[in-house]
LUMPALUM-971139 format. One line per 2 residues: number of its first residue (from 0); their letters; for each residue x, y, z of N, C-alpha, C. Coordinates in Angstrom, 3 decimals. Example, Ala and Ser with C-alpha at 12.3 -4.5 7.8 and 13.67 -1.06 7.14 Angstrom:
residues 2
0> as> 13.190,-5.690,7.800,12.300,-4.500,7.800,13.200,-3.300,7.800  12.850,-2.250,7.080,13.670,-1.060,7.140,12.900,0.030,7.870
This chain:
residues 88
0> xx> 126.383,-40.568,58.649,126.522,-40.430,60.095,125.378,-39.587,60.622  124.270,-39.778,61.274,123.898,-39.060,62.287,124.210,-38.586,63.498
2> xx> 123.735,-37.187,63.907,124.450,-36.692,64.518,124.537,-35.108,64.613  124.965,-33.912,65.450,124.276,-32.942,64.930,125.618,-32.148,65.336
4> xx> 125.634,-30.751,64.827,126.774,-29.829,65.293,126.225,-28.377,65.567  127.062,-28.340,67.001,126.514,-27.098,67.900,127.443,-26.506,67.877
6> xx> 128.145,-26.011,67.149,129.476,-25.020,66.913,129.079,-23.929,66.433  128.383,-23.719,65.757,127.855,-22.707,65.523,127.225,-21.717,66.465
8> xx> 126.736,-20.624,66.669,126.094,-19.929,67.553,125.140,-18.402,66.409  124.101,-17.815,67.018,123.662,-16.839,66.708,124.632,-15.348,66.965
10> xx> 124.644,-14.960,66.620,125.804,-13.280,66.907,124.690,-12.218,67.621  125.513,-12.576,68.595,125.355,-11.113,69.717,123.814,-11.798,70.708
12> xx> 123.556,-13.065,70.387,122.392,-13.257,70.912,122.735,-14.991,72.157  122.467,-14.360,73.612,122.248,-15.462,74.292,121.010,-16.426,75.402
14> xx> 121.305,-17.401,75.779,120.021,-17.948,76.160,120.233,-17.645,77.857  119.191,-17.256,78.400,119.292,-16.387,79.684,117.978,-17.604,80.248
16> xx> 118.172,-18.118,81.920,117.382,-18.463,82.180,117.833,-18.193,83.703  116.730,-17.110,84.144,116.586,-16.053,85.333,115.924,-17.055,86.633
18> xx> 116.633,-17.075,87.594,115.539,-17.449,88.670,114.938,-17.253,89.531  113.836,-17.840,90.335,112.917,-16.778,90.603,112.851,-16.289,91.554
20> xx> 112.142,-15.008,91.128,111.974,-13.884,92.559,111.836,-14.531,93.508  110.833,-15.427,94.016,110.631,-15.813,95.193,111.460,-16.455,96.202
22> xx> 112.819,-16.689,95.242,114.051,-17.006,96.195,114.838,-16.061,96.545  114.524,-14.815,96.312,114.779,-13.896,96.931,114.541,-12.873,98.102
24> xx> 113.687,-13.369,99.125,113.246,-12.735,99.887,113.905,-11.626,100.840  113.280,-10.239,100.815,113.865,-9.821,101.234,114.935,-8.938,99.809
26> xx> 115.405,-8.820,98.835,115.760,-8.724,97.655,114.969,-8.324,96.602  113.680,-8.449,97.174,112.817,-8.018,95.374,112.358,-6.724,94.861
28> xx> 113.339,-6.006,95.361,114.102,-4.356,94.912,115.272,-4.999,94.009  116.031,-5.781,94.730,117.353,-5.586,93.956,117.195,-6.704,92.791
30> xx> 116.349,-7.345,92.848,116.003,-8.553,91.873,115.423,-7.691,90.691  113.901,-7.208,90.872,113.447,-6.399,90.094,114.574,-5.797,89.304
32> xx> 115.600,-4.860,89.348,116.213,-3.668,88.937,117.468,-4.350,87.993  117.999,-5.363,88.821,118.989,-6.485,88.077,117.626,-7.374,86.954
34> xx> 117.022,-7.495,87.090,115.959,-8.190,86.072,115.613,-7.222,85.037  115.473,-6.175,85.392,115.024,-4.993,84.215,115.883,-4.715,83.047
36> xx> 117.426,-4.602,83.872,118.333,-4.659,83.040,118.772,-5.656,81.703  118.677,-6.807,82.406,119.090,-7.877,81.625,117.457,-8.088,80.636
38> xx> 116.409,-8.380,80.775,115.121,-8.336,80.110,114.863,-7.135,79.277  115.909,-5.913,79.246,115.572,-5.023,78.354,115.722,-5.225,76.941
40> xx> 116.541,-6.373,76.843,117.431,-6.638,75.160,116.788,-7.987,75.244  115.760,-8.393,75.461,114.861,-9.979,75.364,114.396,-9.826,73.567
42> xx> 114.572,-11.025,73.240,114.533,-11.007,71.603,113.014,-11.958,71.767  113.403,-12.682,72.392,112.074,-14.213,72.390,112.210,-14.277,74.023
44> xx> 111.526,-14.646,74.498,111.223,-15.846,75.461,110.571,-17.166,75.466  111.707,-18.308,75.692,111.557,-19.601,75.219,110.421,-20.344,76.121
46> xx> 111.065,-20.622,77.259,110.012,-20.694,78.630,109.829,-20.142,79.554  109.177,-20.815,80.612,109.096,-19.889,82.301,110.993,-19.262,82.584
48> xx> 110.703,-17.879,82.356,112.178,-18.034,82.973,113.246,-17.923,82.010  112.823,-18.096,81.027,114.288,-18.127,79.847,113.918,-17.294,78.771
50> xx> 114.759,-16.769,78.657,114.589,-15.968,77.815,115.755,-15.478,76.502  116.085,-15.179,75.540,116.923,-14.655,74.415,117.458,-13.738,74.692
52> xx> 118.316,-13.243,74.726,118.263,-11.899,75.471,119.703,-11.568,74.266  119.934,-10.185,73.205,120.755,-9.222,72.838,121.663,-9.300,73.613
54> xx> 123.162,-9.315,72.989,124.275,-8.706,73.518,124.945,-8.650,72.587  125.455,-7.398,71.980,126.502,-7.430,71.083,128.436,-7.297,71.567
56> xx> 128.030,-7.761,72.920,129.383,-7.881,72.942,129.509,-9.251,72.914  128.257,-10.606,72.650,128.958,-11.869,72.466,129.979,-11.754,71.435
58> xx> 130.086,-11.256,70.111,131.041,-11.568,69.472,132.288,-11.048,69.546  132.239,-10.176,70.187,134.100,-9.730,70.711,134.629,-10.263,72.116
60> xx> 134.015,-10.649,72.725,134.299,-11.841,73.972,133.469,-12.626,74.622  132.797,-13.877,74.105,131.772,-14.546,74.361,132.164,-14.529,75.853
62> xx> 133.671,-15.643,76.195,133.489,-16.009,77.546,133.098,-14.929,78.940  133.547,-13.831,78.637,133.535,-12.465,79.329,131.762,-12.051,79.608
64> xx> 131.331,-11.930,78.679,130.081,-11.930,78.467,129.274,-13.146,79.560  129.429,-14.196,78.853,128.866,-15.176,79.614,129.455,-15.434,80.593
66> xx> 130.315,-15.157,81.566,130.554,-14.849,82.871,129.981,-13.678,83.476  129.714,-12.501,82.921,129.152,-11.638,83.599,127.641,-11.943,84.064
68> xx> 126.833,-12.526,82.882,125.595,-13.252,83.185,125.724,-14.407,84.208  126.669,-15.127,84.389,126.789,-16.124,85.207,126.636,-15.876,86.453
70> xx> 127.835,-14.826,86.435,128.173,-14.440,87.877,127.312,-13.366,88.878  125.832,-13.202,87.930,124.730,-12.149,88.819,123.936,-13.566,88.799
72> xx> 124.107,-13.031,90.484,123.164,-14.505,91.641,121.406,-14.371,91.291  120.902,-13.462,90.384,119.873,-13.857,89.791,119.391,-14.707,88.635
74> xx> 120.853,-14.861,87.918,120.596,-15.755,86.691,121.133,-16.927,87.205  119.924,-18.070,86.488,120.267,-19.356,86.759,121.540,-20.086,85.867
76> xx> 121.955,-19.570,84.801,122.327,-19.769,83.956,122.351,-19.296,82.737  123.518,-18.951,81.752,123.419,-18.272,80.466,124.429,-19.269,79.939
78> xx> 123.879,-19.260,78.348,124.759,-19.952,76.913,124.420,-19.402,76.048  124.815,-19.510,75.395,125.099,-19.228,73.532,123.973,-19.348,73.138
80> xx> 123.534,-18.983,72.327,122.223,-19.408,71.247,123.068,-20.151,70.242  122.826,-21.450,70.297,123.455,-22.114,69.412,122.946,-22.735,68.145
82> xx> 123.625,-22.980,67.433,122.790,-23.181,65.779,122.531,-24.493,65.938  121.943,-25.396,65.754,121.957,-26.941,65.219,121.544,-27.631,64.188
84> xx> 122.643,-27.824,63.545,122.582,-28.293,62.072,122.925,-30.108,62.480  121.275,-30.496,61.923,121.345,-32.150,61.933,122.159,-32.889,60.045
86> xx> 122.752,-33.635,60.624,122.903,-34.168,59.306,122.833,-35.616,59.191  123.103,-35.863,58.316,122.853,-37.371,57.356,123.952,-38.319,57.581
């Protein structure tokens, strides 16, 4: 069967993709300072904007976690760092 499985995830590590200052006008005090925070625990940055970002509280409550990233109107979006194991 081909085919791949994303059940897996990295521990304590998620995929952050921030958006941009410039839709913030008027905000780029409070953008900056909310950006500093979250970019302090950056492991990699993948592309424009995305970045890896540390959290060791993914493994004692992912969803909690990834709602808190959700729910600051500077991030475009956060998930899991997920493993992907292709198989045969």
């Amino acid at each position: 069967m081909n085919g791949f499985n994303a059940d897996e995830y990295v521990p304590n590590q998620i995929i952050v993709k921030m958006r941009l200052r410039t839709e913030f006008f008027g905000e780029e005090k409070q953008y900056d300072e909310e950006s500093a925070k979250i970019l302090a625990y950056v492991v990699d940055k993948i592309a424009d904007n995305v970045y890896v970002i540390k959290d060791d509280n993914i493994s004692a409550d992912p969803d909690g976690t990834l709602a808190r990233y959700n729910n600051c109107k500077y991030v475009d979006y956060a998930e899991l760092n997920r493993i992907m194991r292709f198989g045969a």
